[in-house]
Structures are given as C-alpha cells and as structure tokens.
N, C-alpha and C positions, 0 to 999 in steps of 0.2 A: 478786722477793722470795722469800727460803727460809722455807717451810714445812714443817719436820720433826715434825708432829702427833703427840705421844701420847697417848691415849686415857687417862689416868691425872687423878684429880682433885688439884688442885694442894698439896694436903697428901701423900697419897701420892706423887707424884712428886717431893717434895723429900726425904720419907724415902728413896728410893731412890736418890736421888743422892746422902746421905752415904751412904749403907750400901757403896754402889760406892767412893765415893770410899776409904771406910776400907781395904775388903776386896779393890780391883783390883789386879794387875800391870800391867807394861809394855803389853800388847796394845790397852788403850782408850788410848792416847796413843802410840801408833808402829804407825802402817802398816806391813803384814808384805809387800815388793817389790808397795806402793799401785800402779795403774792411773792412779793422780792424785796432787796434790800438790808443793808445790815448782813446778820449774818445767815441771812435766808438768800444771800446772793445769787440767781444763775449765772454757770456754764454752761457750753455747747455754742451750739449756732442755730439763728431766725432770722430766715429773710420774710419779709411780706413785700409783696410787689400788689397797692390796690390800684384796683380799672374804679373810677369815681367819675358821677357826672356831675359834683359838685363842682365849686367855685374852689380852690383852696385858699385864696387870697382874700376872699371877705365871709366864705361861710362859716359860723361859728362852730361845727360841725366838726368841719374839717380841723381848723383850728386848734379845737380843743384835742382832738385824736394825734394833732403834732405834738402836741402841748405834753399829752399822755406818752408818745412815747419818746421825748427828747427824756423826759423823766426817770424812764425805764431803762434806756440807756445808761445814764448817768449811776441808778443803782445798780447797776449789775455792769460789771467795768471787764467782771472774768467773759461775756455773753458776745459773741459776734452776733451783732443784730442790726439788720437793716430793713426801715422801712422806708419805702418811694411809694408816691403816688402819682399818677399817669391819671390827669385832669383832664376830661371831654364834655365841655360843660354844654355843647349843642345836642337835643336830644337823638336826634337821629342819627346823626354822625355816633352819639354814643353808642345807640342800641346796633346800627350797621358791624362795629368792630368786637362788640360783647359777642354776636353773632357769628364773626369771621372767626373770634378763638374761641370759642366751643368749638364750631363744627370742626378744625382742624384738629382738636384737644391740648390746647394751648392757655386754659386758662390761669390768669393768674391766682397767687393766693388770696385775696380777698377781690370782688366787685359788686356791683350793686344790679338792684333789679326791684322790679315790684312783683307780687304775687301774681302773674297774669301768665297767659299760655304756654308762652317761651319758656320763662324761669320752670312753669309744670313739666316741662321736656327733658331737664338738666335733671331735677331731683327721679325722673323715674328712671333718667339713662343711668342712675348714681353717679352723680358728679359733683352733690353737693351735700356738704354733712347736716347733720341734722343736729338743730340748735339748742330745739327744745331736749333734746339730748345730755347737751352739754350744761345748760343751766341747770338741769339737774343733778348732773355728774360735779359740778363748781357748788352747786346747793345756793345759786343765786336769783331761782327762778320768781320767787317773793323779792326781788327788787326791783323789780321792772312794773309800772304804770299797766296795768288790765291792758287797757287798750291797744300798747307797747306788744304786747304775747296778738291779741286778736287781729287786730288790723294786717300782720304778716303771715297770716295762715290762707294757703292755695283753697279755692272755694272747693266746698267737699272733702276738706280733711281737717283733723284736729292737728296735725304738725307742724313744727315750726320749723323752718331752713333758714330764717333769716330774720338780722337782728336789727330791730328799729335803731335808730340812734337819737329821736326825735319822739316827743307827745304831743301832738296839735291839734288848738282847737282851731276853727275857724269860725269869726264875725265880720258883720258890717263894722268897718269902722268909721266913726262919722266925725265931719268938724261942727261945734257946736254954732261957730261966731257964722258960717256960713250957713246954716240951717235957722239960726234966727235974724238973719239978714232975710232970707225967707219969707220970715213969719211961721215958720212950724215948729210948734213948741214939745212936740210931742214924737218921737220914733214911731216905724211902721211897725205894728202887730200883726198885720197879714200882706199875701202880696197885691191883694187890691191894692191898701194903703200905701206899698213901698211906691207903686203906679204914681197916685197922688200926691206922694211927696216928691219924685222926680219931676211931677210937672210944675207945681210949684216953685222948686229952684231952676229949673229951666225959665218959667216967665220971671224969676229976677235976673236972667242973666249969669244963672253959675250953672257951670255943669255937674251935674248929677252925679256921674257913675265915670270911676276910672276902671278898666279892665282890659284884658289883652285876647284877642281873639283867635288869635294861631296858636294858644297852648290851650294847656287846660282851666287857667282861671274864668272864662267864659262857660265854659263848661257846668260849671258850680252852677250857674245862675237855671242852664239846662234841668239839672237835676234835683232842683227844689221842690218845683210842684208835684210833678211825679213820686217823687220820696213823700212827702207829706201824704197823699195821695195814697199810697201802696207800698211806703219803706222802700227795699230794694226791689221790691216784687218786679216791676216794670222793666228796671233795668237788666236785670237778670234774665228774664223770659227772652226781653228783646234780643239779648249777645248772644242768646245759647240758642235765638233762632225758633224757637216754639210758640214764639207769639213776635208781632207783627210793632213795627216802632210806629205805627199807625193807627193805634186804637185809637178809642176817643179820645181819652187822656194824654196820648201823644198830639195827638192832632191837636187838642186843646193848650197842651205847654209849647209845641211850636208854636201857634196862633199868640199867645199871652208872650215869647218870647220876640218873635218879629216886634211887637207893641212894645215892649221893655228895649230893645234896642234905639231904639231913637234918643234917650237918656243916657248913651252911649259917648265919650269924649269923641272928636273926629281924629279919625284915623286906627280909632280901636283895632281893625282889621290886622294892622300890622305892629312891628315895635316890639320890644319886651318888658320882661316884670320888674325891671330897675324903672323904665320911663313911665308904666302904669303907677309903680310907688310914689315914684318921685311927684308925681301930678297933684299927688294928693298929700305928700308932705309939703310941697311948697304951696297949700292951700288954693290952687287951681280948681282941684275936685272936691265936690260933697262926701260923697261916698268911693270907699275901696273895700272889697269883700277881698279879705285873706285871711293866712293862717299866723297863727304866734310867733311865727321865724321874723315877719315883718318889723316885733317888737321894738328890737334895736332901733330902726329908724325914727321910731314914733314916739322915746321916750326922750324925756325934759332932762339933759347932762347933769342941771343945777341939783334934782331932786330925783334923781335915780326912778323917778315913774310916769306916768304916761302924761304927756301935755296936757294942758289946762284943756286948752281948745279941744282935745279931741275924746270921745268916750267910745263905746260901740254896743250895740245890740246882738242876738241871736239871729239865724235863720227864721222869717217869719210862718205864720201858717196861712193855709189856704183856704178852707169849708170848715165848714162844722161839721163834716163828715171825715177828716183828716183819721190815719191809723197813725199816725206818731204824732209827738207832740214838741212841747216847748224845751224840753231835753234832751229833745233826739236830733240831731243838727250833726255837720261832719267833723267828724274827730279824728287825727291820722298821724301816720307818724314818718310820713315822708319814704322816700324811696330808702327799701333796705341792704343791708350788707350778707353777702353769703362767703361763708367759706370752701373754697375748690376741698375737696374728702380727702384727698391723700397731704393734703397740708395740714392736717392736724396731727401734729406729732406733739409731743407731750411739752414743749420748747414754746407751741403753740397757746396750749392749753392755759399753762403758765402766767404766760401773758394776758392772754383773754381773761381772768380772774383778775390780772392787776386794772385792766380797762376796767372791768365792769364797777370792782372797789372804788377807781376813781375819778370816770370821766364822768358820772354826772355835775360833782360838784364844780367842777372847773368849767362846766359845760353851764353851768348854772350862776356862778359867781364871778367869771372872769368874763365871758362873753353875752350873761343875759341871753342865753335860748334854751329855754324849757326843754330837760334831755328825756331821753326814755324810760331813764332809770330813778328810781327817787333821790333825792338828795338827801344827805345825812342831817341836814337841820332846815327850816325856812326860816329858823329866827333870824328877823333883821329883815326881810326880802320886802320891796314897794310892797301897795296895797293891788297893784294888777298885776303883778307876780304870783301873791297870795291868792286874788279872789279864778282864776283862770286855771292853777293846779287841782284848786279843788274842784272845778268844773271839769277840770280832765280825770280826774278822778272820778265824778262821781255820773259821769255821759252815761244815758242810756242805749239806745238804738245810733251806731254813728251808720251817715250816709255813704255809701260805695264811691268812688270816682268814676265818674265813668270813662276815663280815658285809662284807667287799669283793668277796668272788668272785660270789656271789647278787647275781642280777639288784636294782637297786633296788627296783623295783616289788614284790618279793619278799622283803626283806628287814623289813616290816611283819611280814608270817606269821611269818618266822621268830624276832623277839624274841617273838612275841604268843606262839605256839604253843610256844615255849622254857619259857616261863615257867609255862604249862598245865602241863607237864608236870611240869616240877619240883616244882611243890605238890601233885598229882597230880590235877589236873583234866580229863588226859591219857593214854591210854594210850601208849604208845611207839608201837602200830599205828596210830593217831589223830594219834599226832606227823607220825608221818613222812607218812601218807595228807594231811594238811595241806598238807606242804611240796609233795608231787607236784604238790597240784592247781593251789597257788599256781606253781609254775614255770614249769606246762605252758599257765597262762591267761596268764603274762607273757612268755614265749617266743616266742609267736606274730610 
C-alpha cells in the first residue's frame, strides 16, 4: 500500500492543492527524462521515513519533495512506496532527537544536518553514505549549482554525504519609499556607510534593521567584518581553538557590533524569522539581511517579481585592506539531507535519480525557491530570478556560518553570549573570553 504522508491538516492541504492547481506549469504533471514511469515502471518496496527540521506546511522545500513523490507514486503503481516526514522545526529540540537515534542506532532513512562535528561523527562511524558517490554512480553530479557540491563538504575533506536541496544567496534587502523618506539616495558600500545609513532612518523615525537574535540571522551581521577582513581565516582558527576570538579584529567586530545593534528593532533578542520577515514586509523595517528562500514573501503576485518598493544590495566591505571582495559574500544552500548507508538499496537509488530529474524544476516554478539543482530551462523566469542565479552561479569565496563551523557543544555560548553583548551585558573582552573558554572545554 502507498503511503505519501503529509503532515498538513486536511483543510490546509486542500487549500494547497487548489492554490497548486491554479498557479502550476507543466513540471507537476510531466516527468523531466523520470527514472520511472511508463513502461520503465518500479516494483518492490521503499519506505523513506525523513527526521526534517523544516516546516512541511510552508517550506517550499518540503513541498516540492511531496510534490516529487506523490508523483512517483502515482508512476509506478506496481511500487510499495512510502514516504513520511517527521517535522521538528525548533532547532534544538531537532538536533536533541537526531542525537538520541544515532546513538541508539535508530536512524531513519533520510534526515538533515549541516557539515558540523556531530554529522563528522556519523560519516566516520559509517553511518552515512556517501553522496558524492551516488551522483556519480546516477551521472548527475554536473546538475547541481558549484556551490550546491561545496557548501556540504565536512571542513578537511573533499566528500560529499549530503545533498543540498537549496542554492542561496544572501542580501540586504532594502525598501526604497522608506530609505528616501530618509533622504538616502544611495545604498551602503562599506560597513562604515551601512552605520550612516541606520542612523539616518533612525532620526526619521524608521527602524533600520529587522533581525533575530537567538538564531543565527544576527550572526550574519557577526561574520561580516571578519570575513572581509580574513575570509574564513578568523573564524576557523577561533572554533578549532588555535587562535583566540579576541584578537584585534574580534575585539574590533564586537566593538563595531555592540554600535550596529542599537539600529536593531526592539525586542530583536527574542521572537522568530517569520516576525523578523514580517517586519519588513509590512514596511516597519528598512532593512532585512536574508537568504533567497525569503523570495516568496517579497515578490509582487500581479508581476511574478520582486516589489516595486523593495531592491537589495550585497555584503558591504570594510578597508581597503579587505582579502575578499564584492563577490565574495555568503552563499549556502541551507541545511542538508543525508542518507542512513544501509538504506540505499537500489529501490533507493531509483528514486533519488527521479528526485534529482525533477525537483528542481517544480522547486523553481511552482514554489519560486531557487533549488540546488539547475533547472531545465530559465526561460520565462522574473528578472530577480534571473539576475541572482547567475550570481549563485557565478560567487566566488562564500562566507562560512558560524553557527555551523563552531563546535555544537559550543554553539549554546555562542547565541547566549552574542546576545550579552548586543544589549550590552557584555564587554567584547567578556565576549570573546566566553567563546575561548567554551571551545577550549569542547575541543577536548
């Protein structure tokens, strides 16, 4: 019996099926060279049970992977195939239970993870197969975004275990009517100027800067100078513990970030990334630094592209002594998918071929989120569809996160003591003495 589980309550999920129905092209109803189908039908049996800390009910992500295999089902009719997804969209709560089945070795067949210590633990215990294996065993590895292959390899290894689903860039996004209510005609080209332009809309009475402090969108703002500064030099040294998050250049991006928080909405501290968005779609806020997944909200229904009001900038720079530059800014591709090793049976395999044939496009044309995988055509697509693929394409140096590079065990200190600081609970010297001590006691 197929089992295509959506985690949607049955009134949502009927709105979403006309809303699809009205708003889709050809891609949910033609397989783009399917793996199945016709009379390349599968038999046997596939279950997939994915651990996700997405949303299933608004990520396009998700969506589009239902999307994929209500599809998959439907061609292959001889196939017992079931896929369920088990949604824990709170991060800790997710990484808590990722945690509790591994160590018992209960993992399911698919779950997510970022390249960070933990997921290094899984691939050396062999528990997870390897990806970059498969796309070349599938002969699909030329379909996936550079970035898509780079952004998911464990630091110090050319391997891939895990499959983006996602190519993102990230920008300021700014509203225009609010920045020349201002008087500032002009975007910030470094982060002196971004300074000057918050204070500016602050003495007209707008706020500035929407952003969330207890994840990792504040974070971003963290890793700017630094990066332009030293790439990832900085941050790396600092998580691996061989140099100190207190050099000058720390001490100096703390100092320059205490001063950049006052441009801060109130209550930044707390809240999530739906109320930071929202703040800034309902023209509250000047600026929201995010990544392309935001797209959806920001785009004009009547004209399929991005609102009048709103345009956006890059990561500014710092010196004129900067090691990266105006192309080098963070580009990512969101938290990845790994498959548990003994679930890949050829049933598997199968499958994962018909994903890769065809959830970019439905990932791209039914939902509007830039996937990992290229799409079979851009003709037709807005012009900030077009002009932002090619910038994921063509990124040079992308920024690390640093809520992925830091140890897990470490990345408590680091939202806790982020957030000290910004309210000024914290000296920068107090910041970074924090971070040292947390590294050096999780390193061990």
């Amino acid at each position: 019996m197929k089992n295509t589980k959506k985690l949607l309550s049955t009134a949502l999920c009927a709105a979403l099926c006309t809303a699809m129905l009205a708003g889709c092209g050809d891609s949910k109803n033609n397989g783009n060279n399917s793996a199945a189908g016709g009379d390349n039908s599968q038999s046997g049996s596939l279950t997939i049970n994915y651990l996700s800390s997405r949303n299933t009910t608004s990520e396009a992500v998700m969506l589009a992977l239902q999307d994929v295999a209500d599809n998959y089902a439907k061609e292959n009719p001889d196939l017992d195939f079931s896929y369920e997804v088990e949604s824990i969209t709170d991060r800790a709560s997710y990484l808590q239970k990722l945690k509790i089945l591994a160590s018992s070795n209960e993992l399911p067949e698919w779950f997510e993870s970022d390249p960070d210590t933990f997921f290094a633990s899984l691939v050396e215990n062999d528990q997870v197969y390897n990806m970059g294996d498969l796309y070349d065993e599938l002969g699909v590895s030329d379909k996936f975004f550079n970035i898509a292959k780079e952004y998911v390899k464990l630091p110090g290894s050319d391997e891939i275990y895990l499959t983006a689903w996602q190519a993102n860039a990230e920008y300021f996004f700014y509203n225009k009517d609010l920045f020349a209510q201002a008087g500032i005609t002009e975007v910030p080209k470094t982060m002196d100027e971004l300074l000057d332009t918050c204070k500016a809309l602050k003495d007209a009475g707008i706020t500035p800067i929407t952003t969330l402090g207890s994840d990792w969108p504040v974070l971003r703002y963290f890793a700017m100078i630094p990066f332009r500064q030293s790439g990832n030099d900085y941050l790396e040294k600092a998580c691996a513990g061989t140099e100190s998050w207190g050099t000058e250049l720390g001490i100096e991006n703390a100092a320059y970030m205490q001063e950049l928080a006052q441009y801060f909405q109130t209550g930044f501290s707390s809240g999530d990334t739906d109320t930071m968005e929202d703040l800034f779609v309902g023209n509250k806020a000047a600026m929201l630094y995010d990544g392309t997944w935001v797209l959806p909200k920001l785009i004009d229904e009547s004209t399929g592209d991005l609102r009048s009001d709103f345009s956006y900038f890059t990561m500014p720079t710092y010196k004129d002594n900067d090691t990266t530059g105006a192309s080098d800014y963070f580009a990512n591709c969101g938290i990845g998918m790994a498959i548990r090793k003994d679930a890949m049976t050829q049933e598997m395999k199968d499958y994962m071929k018909y994903v890769f044939d065809n959830y970019a496009d439905i990932t791209l044309n039914d939902y509007k989120q830039l996937p990992s995988i290229q799409p079979s055509s851009t003709e037709g697509l807005p012009a900030v569809y077009q002009d932002i693929l090619e910038d994921v394409t063509n990124v040079n140096t992308f920024a690390k996160c640093w809520d992925v590079v830091i140890d897990s065990a470490s990345l408590e200190t680091l939202h806790k003591s982020s957030t000290e600081l910004l309210i000024g609970e914290m000296t920068p010297q107090e910041w970074a003495d924090s971070l040292d001590k947390a590294v050096a006691a999780n390193n061990k």
